[in-house]
Residue frames as qw, qx, qy, qz and C-alpha x, y, z in Angstrom:
[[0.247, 0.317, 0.421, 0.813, -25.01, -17.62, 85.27],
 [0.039, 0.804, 0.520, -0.286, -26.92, -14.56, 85.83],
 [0.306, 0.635, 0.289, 0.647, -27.64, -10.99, 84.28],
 [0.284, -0.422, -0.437, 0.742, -26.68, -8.01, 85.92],
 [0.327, 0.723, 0.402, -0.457, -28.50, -4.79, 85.43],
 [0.051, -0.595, 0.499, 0.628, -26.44, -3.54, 82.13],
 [0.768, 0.498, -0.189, -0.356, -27.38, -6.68, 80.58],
 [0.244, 0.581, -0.776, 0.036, -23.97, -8.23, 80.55],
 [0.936, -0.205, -0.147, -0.245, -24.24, -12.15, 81.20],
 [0.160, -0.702, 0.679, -0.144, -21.65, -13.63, 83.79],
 [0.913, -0.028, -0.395, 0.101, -20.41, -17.44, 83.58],
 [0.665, -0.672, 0.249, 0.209, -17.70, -16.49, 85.94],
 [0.505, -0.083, 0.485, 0.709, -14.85, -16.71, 83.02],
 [0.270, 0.339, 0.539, 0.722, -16.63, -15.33, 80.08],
 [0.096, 0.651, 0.412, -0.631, -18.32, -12.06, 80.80],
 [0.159, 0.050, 0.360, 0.918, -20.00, -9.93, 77.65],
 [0.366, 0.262, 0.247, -0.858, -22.84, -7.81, 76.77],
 [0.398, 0.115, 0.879, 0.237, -25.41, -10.20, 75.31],
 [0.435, 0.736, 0.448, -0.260, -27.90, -8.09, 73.75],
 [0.246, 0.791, -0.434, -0.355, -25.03, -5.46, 71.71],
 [0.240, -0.376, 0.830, 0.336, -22.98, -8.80, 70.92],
 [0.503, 0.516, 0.693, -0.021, -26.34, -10.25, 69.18],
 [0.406, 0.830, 0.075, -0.375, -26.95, -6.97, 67.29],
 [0.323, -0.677, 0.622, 0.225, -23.37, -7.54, 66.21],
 [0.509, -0.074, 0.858, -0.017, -23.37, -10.61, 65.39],
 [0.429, 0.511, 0.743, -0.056, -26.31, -10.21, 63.23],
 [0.344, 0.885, -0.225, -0.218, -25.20, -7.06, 61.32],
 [0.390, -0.377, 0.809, 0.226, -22.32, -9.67, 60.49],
 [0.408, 0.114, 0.902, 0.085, -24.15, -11.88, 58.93],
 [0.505, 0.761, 0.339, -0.226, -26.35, -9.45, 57.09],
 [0.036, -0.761, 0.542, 0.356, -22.99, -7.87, 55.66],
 [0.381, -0.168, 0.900, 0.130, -21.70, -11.52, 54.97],
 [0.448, 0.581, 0.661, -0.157, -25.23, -12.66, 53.32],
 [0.368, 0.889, 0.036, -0.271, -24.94, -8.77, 50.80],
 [0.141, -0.662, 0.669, 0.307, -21.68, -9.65, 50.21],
 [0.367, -0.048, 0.905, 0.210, -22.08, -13.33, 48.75],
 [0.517, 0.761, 0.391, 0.035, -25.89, -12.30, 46.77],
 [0.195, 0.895, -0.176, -0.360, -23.95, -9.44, 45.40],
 [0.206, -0.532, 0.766, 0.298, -20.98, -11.86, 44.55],
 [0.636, 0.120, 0.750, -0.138, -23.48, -14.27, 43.25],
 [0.452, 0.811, 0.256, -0.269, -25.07, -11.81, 41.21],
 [0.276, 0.797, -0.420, -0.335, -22.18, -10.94, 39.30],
 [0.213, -0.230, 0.917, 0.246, -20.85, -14.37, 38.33],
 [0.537, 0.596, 0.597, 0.012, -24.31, -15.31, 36.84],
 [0.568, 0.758, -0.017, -0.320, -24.12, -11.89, 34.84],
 [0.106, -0.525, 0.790, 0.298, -20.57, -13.06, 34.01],
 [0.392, -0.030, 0.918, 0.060, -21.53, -16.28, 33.15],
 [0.574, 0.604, 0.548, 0.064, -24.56, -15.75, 31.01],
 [0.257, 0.814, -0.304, -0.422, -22.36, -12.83, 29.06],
 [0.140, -0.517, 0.793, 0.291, -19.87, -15.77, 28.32],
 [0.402, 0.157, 0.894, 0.124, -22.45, -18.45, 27.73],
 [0.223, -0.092, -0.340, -0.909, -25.05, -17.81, 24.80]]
């Protein structure tokens, strides 16, 4: 395995850019993460409208 200058790690099969595929990755998961509190949030308000 090594890094060439770009960044881009080589296994010899699997070649990508590891630093943009992190950033990636991790704007995923922040998306993913706003998505479910936001979904959360609204089933509680849901729920405590229905319950008393």
């Amino acid at each position: 395995m090594y890094v060439d200058a770009i960044g881009r790690v080589s296994t010899g099969r699997k070649r990508w850019t590891s630093i943009t595929h992190q950033r990636k990755h991790i704007r995923v998961k922040g998306d993913k993460w706003m998505i479910h509190e936001h979904l959360s949030q609204c089933v509680n308000s849901y729920l405590a409208g229905i319950l008393p």
